[in-house]
C-alpha positions, 0 to 999 in steps of 0.5 A: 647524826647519831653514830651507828652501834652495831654491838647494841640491839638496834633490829626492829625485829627485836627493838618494836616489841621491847619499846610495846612490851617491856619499856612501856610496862616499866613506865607505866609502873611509875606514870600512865603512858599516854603516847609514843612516837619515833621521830629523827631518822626512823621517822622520815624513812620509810620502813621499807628502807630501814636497812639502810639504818643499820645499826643506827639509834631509835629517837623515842619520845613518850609522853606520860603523865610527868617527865623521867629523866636518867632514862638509860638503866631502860635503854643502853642497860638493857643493851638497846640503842634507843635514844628515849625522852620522857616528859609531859605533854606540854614538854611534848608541845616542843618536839611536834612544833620542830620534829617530825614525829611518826605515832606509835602508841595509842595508834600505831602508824608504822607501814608494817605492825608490830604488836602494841 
């Protein structure tokens, strides 16, 4: 279980427009992104109750083109308590046998949109 950061961005308010403007525009200088998906908590709770994830990290996975690793100059750097992996479709073929993911990008599968 993650721990809860509360000195770290972790509002979706804040955290969606990042993870739809500023991440994805930094990934797609180096690889296209093909999709994006939250999965661990933010995945299985319903965003009604996200309140109750409090200071709670976001589980990110990206899928492009190859992985990247060292992810965190985009993330803790930038004082966003995301956790995010980076890798290829067939590193991807894993978390979906195992994680329950929810879609993000191309289509955004969130109850209440954010831009993206």
């Amino acid at each position: 279980m993650s721990r809860r950061m509360m000195e770290l961005v972790w509002q979706p308010e804040q955290v969606l427009p990042y993870l739809f403007n500023g991440l994805k525009s930094k990934i797609e200088a180096l690889t296209p992104v093909r999709s994006m998906y939250l999965y661990g908590s933010r995945a299985r709770t319903p965003q009604s109750r996200w309140d109750e994830l409090a200071g709670k990290d976001w589980d990110v996975l990206v899928v492009c083109d190859y992985p990247i690793v060292k992810t965190h100059i985009w993330t803790q750097a930038e004082n966003y308590h995301i956790d995010l992996t980076i890798t290829d479709a067939a590193g991807a073929a894993s978390y979906f046998e195992h994680v329950h993911t929810l879609e993000l990008y191309p289509e955004n599968r969130l109850e209440v949109g954010y831009g993206g």
